[in-house]
The first five atom37 places (N, CA, C, CB, O) and aatype in JSON, in Angstrom:
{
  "aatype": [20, 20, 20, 20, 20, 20, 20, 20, 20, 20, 20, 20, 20, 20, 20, 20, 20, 20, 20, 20, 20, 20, 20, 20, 20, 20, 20, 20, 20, 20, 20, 20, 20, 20, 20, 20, 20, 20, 20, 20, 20, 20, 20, 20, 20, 20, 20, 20, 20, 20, 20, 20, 20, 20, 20, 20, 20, 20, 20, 20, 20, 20, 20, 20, 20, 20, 20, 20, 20, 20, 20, 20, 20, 20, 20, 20, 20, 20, 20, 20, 20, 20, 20, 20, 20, 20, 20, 20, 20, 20, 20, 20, 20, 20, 20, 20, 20, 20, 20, 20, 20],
  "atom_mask": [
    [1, 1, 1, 1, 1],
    [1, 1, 1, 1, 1],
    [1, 1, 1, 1, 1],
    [1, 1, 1, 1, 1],
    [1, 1, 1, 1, 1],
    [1, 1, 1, 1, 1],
    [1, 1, 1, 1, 1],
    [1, 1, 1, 1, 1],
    [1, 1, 1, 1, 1],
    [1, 1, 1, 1, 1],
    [1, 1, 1, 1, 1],
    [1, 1, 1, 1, 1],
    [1, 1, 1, 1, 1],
    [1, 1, 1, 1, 1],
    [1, 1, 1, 1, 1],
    [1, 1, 1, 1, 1],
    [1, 1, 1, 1, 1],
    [1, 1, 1, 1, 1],
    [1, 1, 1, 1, 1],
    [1, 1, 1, 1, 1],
    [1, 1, 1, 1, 1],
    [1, 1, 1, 1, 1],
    [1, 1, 1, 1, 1],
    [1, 1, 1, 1, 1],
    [1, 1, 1, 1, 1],
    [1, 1, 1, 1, 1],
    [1, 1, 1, 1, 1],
    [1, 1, 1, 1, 1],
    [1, 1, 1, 1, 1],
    [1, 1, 1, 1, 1],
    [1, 1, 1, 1, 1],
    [1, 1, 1, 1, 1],
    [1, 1, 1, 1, 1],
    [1, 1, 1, 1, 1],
    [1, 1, 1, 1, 1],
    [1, 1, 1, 1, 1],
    [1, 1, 1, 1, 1],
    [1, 1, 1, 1, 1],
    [1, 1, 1, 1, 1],
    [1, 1, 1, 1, 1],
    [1, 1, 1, 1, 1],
    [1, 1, 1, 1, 1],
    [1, 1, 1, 1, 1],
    [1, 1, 1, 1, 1],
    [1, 1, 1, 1, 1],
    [1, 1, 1, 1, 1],
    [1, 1, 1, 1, 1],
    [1, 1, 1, 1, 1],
    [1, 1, 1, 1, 1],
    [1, 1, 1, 1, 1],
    [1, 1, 1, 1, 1],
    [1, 1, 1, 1, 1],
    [1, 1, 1, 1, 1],
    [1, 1, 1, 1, 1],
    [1, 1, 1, 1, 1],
    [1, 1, 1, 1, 1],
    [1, 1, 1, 1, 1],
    [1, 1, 1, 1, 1],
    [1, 1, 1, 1, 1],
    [1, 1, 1, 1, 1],
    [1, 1, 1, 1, 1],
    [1, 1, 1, 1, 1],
    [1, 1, 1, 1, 1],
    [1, 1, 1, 1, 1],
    [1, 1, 1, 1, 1],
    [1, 1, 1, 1, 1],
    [1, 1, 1, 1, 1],
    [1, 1, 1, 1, 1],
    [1, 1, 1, 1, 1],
    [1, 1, 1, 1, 1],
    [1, 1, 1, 1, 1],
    [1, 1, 1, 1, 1],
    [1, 1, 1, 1, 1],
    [1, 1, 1, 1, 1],
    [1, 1, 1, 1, 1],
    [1, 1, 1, 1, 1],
    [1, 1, 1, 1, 1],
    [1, 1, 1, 1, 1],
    [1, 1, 1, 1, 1],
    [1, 1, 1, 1, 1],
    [1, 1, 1, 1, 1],
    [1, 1, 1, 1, 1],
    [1, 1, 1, 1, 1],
    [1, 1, 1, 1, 1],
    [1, 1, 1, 1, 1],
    [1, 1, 1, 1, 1],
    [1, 1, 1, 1, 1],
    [1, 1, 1, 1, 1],
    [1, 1, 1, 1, 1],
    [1, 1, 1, 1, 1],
    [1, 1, 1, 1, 1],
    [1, 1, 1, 1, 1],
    [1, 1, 1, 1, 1],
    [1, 1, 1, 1, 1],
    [1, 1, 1, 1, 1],
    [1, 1, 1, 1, 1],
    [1, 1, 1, 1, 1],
    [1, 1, 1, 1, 1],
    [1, 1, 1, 1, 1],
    [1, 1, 1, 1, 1],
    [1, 1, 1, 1, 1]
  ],
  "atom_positions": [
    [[-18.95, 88.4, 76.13], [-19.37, 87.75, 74.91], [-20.34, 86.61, 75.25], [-18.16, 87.22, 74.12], [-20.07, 85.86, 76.18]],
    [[-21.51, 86.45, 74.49], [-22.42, 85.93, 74.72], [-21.93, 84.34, 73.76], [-23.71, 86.94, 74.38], [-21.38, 84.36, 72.66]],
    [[-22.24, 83.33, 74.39], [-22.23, 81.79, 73.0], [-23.32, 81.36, 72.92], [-21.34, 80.27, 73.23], [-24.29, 81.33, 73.68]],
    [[-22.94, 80.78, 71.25], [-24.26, 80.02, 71.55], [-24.33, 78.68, 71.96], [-25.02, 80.01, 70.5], [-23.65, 77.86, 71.36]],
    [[-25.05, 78.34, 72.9], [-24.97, 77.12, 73.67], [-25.17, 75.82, 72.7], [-26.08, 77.16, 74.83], [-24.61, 74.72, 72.69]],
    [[-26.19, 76.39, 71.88], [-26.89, 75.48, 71.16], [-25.5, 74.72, 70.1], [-28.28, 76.4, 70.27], [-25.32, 73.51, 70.0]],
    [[-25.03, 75.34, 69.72], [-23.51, 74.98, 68.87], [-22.62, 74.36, 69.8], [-22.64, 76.36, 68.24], [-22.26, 73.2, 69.58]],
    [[-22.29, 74.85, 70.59], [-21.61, 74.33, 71.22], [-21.93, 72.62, 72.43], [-21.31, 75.55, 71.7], [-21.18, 71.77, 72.92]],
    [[-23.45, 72.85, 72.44], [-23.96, 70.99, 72.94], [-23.58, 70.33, 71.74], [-25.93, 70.53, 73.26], [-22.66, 69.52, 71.85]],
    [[-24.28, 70.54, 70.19], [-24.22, 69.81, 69.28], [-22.72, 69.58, 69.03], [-24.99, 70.3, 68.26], [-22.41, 68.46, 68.62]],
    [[-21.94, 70.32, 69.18], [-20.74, 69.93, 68.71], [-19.76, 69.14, 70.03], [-20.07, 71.32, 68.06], [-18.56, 68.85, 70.02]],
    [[-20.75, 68.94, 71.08], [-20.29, 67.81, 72.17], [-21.21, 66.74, 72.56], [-19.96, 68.43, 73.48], [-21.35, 66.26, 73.68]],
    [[-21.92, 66.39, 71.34], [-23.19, 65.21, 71.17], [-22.77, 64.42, 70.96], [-24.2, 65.15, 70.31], [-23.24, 63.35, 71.34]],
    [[-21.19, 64.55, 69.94], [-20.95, 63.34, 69.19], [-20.0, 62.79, 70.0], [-20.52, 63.48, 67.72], [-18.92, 63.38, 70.08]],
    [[-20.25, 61.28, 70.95], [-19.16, 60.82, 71.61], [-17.49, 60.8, 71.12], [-19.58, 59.6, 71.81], [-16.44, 60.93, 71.75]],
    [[-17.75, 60.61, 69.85], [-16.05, 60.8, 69.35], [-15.49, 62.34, 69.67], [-15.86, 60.56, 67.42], [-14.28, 62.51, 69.75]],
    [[-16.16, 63.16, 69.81], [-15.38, 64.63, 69.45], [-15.57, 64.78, 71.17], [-16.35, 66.13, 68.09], [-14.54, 65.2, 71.71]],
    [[-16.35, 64.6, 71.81], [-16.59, 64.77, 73.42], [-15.08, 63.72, 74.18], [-18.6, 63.9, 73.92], [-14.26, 64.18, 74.98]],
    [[-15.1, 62.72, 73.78], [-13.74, 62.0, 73.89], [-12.47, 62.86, 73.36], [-13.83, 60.63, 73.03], [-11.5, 63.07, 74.1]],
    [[-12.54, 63.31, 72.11], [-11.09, 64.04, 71.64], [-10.81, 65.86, 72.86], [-11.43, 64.58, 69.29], [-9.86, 66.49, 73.33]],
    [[-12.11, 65.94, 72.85], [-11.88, 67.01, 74.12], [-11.24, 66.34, 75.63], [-13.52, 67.69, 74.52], [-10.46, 66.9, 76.4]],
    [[-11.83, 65.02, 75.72], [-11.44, 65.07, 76.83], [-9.71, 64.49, 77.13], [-12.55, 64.35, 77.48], [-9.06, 64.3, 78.16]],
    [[-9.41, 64.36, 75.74], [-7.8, 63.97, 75.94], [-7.32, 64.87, 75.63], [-7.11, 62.92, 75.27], [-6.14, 64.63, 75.87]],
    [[-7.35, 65.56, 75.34], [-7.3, 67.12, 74.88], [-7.07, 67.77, 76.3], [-8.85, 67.75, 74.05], [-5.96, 68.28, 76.46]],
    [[-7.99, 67.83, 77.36], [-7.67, 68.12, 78.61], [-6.25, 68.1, 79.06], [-8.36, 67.34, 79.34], [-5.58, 69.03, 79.52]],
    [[-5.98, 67.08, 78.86], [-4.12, 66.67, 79.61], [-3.67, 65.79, 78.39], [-3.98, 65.38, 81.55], [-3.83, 64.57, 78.28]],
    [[-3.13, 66.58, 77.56], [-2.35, 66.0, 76.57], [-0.87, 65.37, 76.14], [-2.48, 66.67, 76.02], [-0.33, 64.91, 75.14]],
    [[-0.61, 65.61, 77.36], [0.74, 64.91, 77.78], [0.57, 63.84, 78.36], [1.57, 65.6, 78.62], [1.56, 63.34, 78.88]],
    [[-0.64, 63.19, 78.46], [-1.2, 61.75, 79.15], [-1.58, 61.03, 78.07], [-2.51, 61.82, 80.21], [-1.23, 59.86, 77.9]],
    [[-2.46, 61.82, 77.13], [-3.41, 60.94, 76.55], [-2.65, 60.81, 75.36], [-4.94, 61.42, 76.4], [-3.02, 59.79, 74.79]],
    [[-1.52, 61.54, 74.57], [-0.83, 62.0, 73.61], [0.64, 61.29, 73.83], [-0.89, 63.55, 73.63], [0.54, 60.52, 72.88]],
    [[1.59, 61.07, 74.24], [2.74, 60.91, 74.82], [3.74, 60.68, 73.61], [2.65, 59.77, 75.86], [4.94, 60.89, 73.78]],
    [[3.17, 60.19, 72.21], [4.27, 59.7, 71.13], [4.27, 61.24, 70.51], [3.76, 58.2, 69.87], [4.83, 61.35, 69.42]],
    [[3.81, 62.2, 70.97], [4.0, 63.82, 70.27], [5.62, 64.33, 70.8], [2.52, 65.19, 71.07], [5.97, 64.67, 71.93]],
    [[6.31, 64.25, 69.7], [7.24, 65.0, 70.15], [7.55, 66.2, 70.59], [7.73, 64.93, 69.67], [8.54, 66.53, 71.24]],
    [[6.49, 66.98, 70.12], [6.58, 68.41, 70.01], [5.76, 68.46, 71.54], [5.8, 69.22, 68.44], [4.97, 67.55, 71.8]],
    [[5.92, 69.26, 72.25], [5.11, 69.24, 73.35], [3.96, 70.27, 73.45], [5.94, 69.37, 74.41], [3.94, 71.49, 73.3]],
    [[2.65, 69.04, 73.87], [1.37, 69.58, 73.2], [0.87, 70.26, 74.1], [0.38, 68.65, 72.69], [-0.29, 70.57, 73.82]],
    [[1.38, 70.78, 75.45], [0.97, 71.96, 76.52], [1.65, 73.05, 75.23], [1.94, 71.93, 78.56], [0.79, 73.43, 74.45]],
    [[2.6, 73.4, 75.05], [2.86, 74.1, 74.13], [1.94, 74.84, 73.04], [3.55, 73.44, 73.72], [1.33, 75.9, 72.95]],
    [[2.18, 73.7, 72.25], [1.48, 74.03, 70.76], [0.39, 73.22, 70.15], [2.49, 73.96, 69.71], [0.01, 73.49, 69.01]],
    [[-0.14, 72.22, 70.86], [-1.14, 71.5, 70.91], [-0.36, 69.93, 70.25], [-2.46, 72.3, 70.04], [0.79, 69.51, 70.35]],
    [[-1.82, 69.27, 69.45], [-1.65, 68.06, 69.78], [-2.23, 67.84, 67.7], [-2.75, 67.4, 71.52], [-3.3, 68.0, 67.12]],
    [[-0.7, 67.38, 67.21], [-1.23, 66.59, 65.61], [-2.42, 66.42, 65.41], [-0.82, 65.19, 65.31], [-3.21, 66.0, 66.26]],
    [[-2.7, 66.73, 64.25], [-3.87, 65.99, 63.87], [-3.76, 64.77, 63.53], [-4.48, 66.5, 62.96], [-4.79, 64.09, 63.43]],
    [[-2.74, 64.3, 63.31], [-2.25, 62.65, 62.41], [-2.25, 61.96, 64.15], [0.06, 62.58, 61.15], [-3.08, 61.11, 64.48]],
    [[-1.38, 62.4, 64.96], [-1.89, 61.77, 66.7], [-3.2, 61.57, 66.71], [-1.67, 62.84, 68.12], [-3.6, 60.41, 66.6]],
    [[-4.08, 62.6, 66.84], [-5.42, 62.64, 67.39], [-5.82, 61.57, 66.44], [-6.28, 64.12, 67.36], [-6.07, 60.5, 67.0]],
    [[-5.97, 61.58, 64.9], [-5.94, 60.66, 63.98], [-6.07, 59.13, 64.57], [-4.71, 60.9, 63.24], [-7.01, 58.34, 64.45]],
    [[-4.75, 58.97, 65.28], [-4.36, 57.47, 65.64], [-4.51, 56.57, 66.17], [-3.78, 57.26, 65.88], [-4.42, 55.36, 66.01]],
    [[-5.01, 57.92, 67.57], [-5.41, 57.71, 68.46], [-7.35, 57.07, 68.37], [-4.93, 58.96, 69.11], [-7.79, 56.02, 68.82]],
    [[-7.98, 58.01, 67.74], [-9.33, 57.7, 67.49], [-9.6, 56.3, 67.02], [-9.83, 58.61, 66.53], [-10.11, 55.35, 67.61]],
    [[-8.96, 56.46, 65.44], [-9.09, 55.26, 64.83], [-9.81, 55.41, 63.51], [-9.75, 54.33, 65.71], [-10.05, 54.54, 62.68]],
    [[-10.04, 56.35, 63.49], [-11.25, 56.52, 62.52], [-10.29, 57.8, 60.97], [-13.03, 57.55, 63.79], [-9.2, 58.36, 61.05]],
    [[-11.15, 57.8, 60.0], [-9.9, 58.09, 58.86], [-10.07, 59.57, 59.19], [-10.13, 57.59, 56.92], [-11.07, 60.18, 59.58]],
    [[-8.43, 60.14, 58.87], [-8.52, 61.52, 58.78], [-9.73, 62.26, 58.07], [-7.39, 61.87, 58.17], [-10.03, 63.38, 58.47]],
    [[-10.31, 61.75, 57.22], [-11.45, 63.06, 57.07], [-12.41, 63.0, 57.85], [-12.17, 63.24, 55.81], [-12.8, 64.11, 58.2]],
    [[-12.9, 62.24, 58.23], [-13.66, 61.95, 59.51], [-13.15, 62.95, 60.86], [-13.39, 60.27, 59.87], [-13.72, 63.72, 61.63]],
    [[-12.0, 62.54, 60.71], [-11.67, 63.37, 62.02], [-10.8, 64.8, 61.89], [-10.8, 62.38, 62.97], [-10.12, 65.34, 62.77]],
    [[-11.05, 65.27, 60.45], [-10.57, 66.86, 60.19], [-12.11, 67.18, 60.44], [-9.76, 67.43, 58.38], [-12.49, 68.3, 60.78]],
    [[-12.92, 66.14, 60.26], [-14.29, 66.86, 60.19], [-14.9, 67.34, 61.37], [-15.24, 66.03, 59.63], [-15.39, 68.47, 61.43]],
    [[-14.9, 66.04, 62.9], [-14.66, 66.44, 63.68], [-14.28, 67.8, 64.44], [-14.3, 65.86, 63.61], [-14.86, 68.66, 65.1]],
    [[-12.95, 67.52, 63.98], [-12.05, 68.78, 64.6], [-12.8, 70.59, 64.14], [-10.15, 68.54, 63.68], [-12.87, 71.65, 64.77]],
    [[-13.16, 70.23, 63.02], [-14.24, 71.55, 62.02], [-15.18, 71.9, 62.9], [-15.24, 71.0, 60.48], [-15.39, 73.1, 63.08]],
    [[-15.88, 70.93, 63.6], [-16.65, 71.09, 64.06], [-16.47, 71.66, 65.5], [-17.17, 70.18, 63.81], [-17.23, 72.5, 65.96]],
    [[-15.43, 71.15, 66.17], [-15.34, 71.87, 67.44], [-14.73, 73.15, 67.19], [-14.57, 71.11, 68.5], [-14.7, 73.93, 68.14]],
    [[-14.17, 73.56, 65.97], [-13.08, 75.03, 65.77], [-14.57, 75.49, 65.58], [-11.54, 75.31, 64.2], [-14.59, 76.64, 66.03]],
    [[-15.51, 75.25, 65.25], [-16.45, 76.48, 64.76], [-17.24, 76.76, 66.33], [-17.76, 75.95, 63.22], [-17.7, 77.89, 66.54]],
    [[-17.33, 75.98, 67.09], [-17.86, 75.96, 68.33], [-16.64, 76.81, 69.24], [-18.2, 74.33, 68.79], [-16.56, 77.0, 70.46]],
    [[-16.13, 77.04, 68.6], [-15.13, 77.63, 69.23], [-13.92, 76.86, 70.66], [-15.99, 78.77, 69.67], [-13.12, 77.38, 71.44]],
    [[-14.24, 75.84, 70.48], [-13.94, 74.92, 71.53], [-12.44, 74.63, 71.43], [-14.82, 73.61, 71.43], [-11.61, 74.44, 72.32]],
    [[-12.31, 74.66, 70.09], [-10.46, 74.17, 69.67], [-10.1, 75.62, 69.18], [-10.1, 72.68, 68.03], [-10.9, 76.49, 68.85]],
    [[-8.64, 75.68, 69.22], [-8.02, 76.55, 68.33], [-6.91, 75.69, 67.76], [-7.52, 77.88, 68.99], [-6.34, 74.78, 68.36]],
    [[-6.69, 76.1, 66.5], [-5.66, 75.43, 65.6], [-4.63, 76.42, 65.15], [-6.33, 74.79, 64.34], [-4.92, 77.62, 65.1]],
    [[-3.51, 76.01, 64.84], [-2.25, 76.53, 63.98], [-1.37, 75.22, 63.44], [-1.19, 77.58, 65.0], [-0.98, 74.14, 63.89]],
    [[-1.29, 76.08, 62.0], [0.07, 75.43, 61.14], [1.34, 75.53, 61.46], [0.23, 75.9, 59.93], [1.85, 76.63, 61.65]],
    [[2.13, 74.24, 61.56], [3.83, 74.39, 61.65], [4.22, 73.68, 60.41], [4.66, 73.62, 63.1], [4.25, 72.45, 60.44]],
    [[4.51, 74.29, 59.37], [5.05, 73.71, 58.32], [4.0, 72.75, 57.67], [6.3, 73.04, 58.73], [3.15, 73.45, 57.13]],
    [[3.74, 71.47, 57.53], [2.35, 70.7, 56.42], [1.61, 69.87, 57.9], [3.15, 69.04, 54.65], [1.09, 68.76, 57.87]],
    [[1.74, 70.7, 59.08], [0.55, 70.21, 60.35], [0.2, 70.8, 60.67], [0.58, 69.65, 61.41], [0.55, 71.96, 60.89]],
    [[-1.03, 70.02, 60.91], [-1.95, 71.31, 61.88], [-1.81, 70.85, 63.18], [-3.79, 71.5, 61.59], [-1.73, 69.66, 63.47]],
    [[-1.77, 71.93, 64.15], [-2.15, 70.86, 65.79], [-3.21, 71.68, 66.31], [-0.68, 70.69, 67.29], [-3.34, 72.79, 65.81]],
    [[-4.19, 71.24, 67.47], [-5.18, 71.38, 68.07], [-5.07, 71.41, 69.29], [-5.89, 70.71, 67.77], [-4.69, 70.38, 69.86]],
    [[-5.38, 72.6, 70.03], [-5.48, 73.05, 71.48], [-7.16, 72.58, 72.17], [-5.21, 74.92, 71.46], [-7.86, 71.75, 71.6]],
    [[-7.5, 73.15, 73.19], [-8.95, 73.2, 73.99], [-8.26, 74.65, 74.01], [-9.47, 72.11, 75.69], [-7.12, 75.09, 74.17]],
    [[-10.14, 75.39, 73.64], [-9.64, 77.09, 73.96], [-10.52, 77.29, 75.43], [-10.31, 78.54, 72.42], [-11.75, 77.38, 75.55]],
    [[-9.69, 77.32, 76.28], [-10.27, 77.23, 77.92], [-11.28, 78.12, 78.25], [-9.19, 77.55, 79.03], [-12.33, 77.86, 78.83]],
    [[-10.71, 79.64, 77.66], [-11.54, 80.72, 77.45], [-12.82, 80.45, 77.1], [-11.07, 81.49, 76.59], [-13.49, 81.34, 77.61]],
    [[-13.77, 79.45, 76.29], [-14.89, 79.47, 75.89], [-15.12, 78.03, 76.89], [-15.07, 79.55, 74.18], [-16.17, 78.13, 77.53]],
    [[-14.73, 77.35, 77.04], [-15.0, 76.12, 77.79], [-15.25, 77.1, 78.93], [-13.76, 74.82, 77.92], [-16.46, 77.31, 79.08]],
    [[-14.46, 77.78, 79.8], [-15.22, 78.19, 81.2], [-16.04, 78.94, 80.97], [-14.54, 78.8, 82.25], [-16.92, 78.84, 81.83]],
    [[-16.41, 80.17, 79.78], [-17.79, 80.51, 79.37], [-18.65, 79.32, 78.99], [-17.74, 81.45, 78.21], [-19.79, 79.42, 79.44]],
    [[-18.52, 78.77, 78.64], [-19.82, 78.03, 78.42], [-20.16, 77.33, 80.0], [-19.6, 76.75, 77.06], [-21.27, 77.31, 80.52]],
    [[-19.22, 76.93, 80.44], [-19.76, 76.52, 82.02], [-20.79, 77.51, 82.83], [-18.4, 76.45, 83.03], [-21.92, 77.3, 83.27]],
    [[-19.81, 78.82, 82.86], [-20.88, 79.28, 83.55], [-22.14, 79.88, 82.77], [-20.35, 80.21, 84.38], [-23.25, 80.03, 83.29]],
    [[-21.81, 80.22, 81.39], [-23.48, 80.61, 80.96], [-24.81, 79.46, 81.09], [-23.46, 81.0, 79.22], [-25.99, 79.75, 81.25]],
    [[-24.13, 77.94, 80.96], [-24.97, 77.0, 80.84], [-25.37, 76.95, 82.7], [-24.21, 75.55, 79.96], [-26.51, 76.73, 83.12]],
    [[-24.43, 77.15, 83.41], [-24.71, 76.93, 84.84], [-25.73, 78.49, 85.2], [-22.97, 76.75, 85.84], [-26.4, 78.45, 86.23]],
    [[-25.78, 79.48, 84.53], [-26.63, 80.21, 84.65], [-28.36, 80.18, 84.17], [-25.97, 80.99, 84.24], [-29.4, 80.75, 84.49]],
    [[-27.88, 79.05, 83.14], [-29.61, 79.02, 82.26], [-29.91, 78.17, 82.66], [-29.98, 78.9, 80.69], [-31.0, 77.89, 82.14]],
    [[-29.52, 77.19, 83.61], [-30.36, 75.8, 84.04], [-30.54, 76.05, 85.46], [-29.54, 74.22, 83.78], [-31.14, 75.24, 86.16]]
  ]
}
C-alpha cells in the first residue's frame, strides 16, 4: 500500500499533534493517571485532553486529523474514545519517505 506522504507531513506540522504522537509512543510514561492500560487499548481522549491543555474540541480535532492520516486508530468503550499510534503506517511512512529522499 502506497501513502500519501503529503497527508501524513501535514498532519505532523502541527507541534501539538507531533507531541501527542510522541507520548503516544510509550504511554505508560507519558499517561500514568489511565487506569485502563493504554499498551492495551490506548490512551483517553479526556487524558490526552489534560495532558495538552488545550479544549477538547481542539484536541478531538487534532486527533481527526491524525485518524485520517492514518497515524492513530481509535475505539469506543462505553461514552470514550481512546487512541493508539497505528505502527503499521508509521514504519510505512519511514521507509517510503526514506526511499523518496
Amino acid at each position: 500500500m502506497t501513502l500519501d506522504l503529503n497527508d501524513i507531513i501535514k498532519a505532523l506540522s502541527n507541534p501539538t499533534r507531533l507531541q501527542i504522537m510522541q507520548w503516544l509512543k510509550d504511554p505508560r510514561v507519558h499517561f500514568p493517571s489511565q487506569e485502563r492500560d493504554p499498551e492495551e487499548i490506548g490512551v483517553c481522549v479526556s487524558i490526552i485532553q489534560e495532558k495538552v491543555g488545550l479544549s477538547q474540541s481542539t484536541v478531538s480535532l487534532y486527533l481527526t486529523a491524525l485518524q485520517r492520516a492514518d497515524l492513530v486508530t481509535s475505539q469506543r468503550l462505553g461514552p470514550w474514545t481512546y487512541y493508539r499510534r497505528n505502527e503499521k503506517t508509521i514504519a510505512q511512512f519511514v521507509e517510503q519517505i526514506g526511499a523518496s529522499l
